[in-house]
N, C-alpha and C positions, 0 to 999 in steps of 0.2 A: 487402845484400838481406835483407830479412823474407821470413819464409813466414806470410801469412795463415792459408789453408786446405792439409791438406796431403790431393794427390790422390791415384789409385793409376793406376798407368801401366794403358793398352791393351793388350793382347796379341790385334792383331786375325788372325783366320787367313784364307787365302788360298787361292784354286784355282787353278790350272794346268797347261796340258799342254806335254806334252816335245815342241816339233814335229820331234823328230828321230828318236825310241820309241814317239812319239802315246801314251805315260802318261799319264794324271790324274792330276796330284800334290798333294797340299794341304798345306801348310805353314803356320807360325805366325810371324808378320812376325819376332818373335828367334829365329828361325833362318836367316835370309837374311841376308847380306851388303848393307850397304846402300854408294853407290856414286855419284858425280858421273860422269855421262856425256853429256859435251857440253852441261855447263850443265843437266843434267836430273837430280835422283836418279832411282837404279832399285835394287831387290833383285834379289841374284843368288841362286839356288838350284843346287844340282847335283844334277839327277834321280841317283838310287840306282841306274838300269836301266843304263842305256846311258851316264853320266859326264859327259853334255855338260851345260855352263852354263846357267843361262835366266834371261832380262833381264826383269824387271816392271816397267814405269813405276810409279813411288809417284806417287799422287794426295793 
C-alpha cells in the first residue's frame, strides 16, 4: 500500500442524553467505545452521573 496524500483523522463530537439521569452529555467520538451490535456499529459512552451505558447508532 502507497500513501498518496496523507490526511488527519476527525475527532467528530457528539450530543447525548442519559435517558435514565436525562443528562446532556457531549463527548468526542475517541472517547466512546465503538461496538458491533447486531450487525450495527454503535458508541457506547457511560454517563459520569448515574453509570449507565448509552448506545449511539454510528452513521
Amino acid at each position: 500500500m502507497k500513501v498518496i496524500q496523507r490526511g488527519i483523522p476527525k475527532n467528530t463530537t457528539h450530543q447525548t442524553q442519559c435517558r435514565h439521569c436525562n443528562s446532556v452529555l457531549e463527548f468526542q467520538e475517541s472517547e466512546a467505545k465503538t461496538i458491533n451490535d447486531r450487525n450495527e456499529l454503535c458508541m457506547v459512552v457511560n454517563c459520569p452521573i448515574c453509570k449507565n451505558d448509552i448506545y449511539i447508532a454510528k452513521k
